[in-house]
C-alpha positions as CSV (number, residue, x, y, z in Angstrom):
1,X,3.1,35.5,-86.4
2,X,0.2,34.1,-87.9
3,X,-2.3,37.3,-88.2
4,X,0.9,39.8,-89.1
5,X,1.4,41.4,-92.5
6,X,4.9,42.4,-93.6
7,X,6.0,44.6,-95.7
8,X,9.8,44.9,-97.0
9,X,11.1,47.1,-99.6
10,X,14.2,45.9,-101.3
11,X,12.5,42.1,-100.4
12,X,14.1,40.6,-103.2
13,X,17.7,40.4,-102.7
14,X,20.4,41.0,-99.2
15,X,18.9,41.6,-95.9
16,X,15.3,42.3,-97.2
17,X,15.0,38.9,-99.2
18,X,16.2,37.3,-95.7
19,X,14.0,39.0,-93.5
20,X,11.4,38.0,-96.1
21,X,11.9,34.7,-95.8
22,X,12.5,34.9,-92.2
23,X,8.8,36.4,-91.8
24,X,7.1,34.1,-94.4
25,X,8.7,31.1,-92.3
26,X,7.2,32.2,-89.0
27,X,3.5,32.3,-90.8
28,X,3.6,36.0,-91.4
29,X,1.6,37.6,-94.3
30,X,4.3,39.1,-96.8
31,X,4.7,41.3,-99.1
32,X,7.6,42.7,-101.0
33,X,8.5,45.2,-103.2
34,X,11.7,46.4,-105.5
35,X,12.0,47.5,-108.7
36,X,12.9,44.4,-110.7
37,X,9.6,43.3,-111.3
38,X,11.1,39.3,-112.7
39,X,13.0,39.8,-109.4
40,X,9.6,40.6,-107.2
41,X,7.5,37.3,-109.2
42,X,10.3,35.3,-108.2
43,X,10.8,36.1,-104.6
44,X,6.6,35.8,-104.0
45,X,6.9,32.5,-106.1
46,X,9.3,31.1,-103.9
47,X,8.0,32.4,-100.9
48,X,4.2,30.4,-101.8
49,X,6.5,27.5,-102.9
50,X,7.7,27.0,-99.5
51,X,4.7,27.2,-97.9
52,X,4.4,30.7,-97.1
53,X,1.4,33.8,-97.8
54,X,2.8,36.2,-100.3
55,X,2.0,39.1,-102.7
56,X,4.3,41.8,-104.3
57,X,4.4,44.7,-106.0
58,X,6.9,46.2,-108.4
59,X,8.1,49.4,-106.6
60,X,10.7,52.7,-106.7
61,X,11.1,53.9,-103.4
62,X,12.1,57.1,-105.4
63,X,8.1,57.0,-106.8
64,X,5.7,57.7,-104.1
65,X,2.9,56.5,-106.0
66,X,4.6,53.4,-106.3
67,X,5.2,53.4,-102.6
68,X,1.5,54.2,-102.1
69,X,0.5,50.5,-104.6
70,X,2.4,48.9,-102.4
71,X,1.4,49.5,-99.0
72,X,-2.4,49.4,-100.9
73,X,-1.8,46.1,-101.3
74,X,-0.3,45.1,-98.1
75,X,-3.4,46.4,-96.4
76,X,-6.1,44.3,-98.0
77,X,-3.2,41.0,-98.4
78,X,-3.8,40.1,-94.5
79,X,-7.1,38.6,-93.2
80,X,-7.4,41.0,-90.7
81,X,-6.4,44.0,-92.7
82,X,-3.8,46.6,-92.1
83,X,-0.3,46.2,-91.7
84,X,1.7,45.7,-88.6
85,X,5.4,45.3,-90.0
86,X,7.1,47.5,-91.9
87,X,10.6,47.1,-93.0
88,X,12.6,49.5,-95.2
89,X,15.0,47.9,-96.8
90,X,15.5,49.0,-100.0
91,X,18.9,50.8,-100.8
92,X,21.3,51.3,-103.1
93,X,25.6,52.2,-103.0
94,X,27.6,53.3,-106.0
95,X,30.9,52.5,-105.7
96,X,33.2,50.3,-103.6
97,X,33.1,50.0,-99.5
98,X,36.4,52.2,-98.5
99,X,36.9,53.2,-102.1
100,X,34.8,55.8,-102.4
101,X,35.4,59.5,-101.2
102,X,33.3,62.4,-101.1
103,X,35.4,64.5,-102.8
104,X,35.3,61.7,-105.8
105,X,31.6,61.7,-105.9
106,X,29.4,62.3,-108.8
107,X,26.6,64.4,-108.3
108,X,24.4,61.7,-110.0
109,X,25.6,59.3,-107.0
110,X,24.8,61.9,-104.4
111,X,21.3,62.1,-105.9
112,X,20.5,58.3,-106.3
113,X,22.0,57.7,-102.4
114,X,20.0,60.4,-101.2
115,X,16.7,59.3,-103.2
116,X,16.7,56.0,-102.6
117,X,18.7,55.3,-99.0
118,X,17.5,58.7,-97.6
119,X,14.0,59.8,-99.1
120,X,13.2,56.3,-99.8
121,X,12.6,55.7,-96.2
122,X,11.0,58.4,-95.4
123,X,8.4,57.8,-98.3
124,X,8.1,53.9,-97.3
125,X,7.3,55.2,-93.7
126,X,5.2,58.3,-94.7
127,X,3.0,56.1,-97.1
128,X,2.7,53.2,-94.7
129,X,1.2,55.3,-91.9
130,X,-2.6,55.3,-93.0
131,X,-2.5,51.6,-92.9
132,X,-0.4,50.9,-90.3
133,X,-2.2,48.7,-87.5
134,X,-2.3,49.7,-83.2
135,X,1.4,48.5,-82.1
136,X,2.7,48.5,-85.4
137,X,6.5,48.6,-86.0
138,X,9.2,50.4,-88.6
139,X,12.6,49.0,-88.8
140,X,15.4,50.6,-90.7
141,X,17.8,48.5,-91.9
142,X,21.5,50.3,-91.1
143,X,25.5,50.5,-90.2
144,X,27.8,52.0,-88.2
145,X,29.1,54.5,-91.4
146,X,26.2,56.2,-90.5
147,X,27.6,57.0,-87.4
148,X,31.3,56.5,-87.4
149,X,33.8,58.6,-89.7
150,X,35.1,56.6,-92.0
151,X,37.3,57.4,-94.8
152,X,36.0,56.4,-98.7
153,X,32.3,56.0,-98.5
154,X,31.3,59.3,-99.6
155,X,27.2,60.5,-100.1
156,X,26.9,56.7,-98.9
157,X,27.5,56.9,-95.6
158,X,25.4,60.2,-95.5
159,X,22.7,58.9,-97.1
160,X,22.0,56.3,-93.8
161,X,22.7,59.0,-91.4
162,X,19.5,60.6,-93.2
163,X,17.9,57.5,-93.0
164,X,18.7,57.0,-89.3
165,X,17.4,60.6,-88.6
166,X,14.5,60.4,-90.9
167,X,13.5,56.8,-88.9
168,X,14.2,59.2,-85.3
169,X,11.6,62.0,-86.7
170,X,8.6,59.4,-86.7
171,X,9.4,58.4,-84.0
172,X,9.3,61.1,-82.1
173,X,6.3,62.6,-83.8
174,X,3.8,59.5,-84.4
175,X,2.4,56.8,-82.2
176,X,3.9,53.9,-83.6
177,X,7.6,52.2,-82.8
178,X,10.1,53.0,-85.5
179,X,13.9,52.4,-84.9
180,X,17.0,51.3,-86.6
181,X,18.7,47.7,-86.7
182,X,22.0,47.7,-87.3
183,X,23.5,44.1,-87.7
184,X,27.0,44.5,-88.6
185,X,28.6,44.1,-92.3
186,X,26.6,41.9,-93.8
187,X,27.5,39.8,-97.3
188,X,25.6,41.7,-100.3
189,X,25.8,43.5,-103.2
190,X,26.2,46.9,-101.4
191,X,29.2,45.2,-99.2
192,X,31.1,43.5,-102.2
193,X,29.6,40.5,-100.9
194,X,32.0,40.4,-97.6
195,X,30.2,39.9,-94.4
196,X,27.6,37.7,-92.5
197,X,25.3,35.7,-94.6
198,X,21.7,37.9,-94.5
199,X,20.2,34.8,-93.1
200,X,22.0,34.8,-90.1
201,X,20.7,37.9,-89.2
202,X,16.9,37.7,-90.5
203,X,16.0,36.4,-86.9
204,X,16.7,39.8,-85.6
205,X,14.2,41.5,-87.4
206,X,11.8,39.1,-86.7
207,X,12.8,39.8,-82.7
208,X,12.8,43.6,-83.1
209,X,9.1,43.0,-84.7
210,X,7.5,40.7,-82.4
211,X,9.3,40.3,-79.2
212,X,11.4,43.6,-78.4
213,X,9.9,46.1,-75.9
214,X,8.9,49.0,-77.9
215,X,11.1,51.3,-75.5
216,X,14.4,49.3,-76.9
217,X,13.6,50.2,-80.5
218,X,11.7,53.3,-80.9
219,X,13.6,56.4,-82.1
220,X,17.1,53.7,-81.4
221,X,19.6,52.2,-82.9
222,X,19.6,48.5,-82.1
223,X,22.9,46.3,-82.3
224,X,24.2,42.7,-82.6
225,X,24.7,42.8,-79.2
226,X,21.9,44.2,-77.6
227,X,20.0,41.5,-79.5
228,X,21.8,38.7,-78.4
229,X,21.9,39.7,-74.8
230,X,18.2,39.7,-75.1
231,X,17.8,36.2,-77.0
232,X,20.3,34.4,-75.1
């Protein structure tokens, strides 16, 4: 992974920081962004500290411009330019898991889910395109509430069945691989902290990025399963 550059929104916390790690680990180029910019420093310091190549940028996926800085830098943090990851894992959930139901929902929550979960990936994917390198790859970070009725999880659970559909329409209208990862529940602040330990689950992104036949991911939803029937 040596000549790839990374980029993860949401890089400095849950899956994203993971992934991050995961990437920097393997020799990657990566770079992060999120909207605590302490949070951002932090991540790239530790990321250099172990050894890794690291830059970040202080970024609203709700701000395009922002969006547009980020993937800027991205392009020129490589030594051969461009980017050839791009992960979209920024989101957001306001409320409990199963304790939150439409008909409850504040208008300012549907906004913020919609702007950030929804929106926020298509920005992150539309602003990436100019850069993106031949073969690059877009994963969306997701769950089965975007797919499964399930009571109490409101404009939520919406919001990633926009992102799902939004990550579907590039696929199916640009040249590059872009496809959804879903990796079960997974321990962060969106989940209460219940679930798998990000970490344990990095290594699939890293899969989906560098090893995965394009055909497997592109305008799909990719499971545990189907990745570790693949790894095995």
């Amino acid at each position: 992974m040596d000549e790839l550059t990374v980029v993860i929104t949401g890089g400095t916390r849950g899956i994203g920081r993971a992934v991050a790690e995961a990437f920097a680990e393997g020799g990657a180029t990566v770079v992060v962004g999120a909207r605590d910019g302490d949070a951002v420093a932090e991540t790239v310091d530790t990321l250099e500290a172990a050894g890794g190549v690291a830059a970040g940028v202080r970024t609203d996926v709700r701000d395009e411009l922002d969006l547009e800085r980020l993937v800027e830098t991205a392009s020129r943090a490589g030594e051969t330019g461009g980017i050839d990851v791009v992960v979209a894992a920024a989101g957001v959930y306001h409320g409990q898991p199963s304790a939150t139901p439409i008909d409850d929902d504040s208008y300012a929550a549907v906004d913020d889910h919609w702007q950030i979960n929804g929106r926020g990936v298509f920005a992150t994917i539309r602003e990436s395109l100019p850069h993106l390198n031949d073969g690059a790859r877009v994963l969306v970070p997701t769950g089965s509430i975007a797919r499964e009725t399930k009571p109490g999880y409101g404009s939520y659970a919406i919001s990633k069945a926009t992102a799902e559909a939004v990550a579907r329409g590039f696929a199916a209208d640009t040249d590059y691989t872009v496809g959804c990862l879903d990796p079960g529940q997974i321990a962060t602040e969106l989940s209460g902290g219940v679930g798998r330990d990000p970490a344990s689950i990095a290594e699939m992104f890293v899969w989906a990025a560098t090893e995965a036949d394009p055909e497997t991911i592109d305008g799909a939803v990719v499971g545990l399963r189907e990745w570790k029937q693949a790894t095995r």
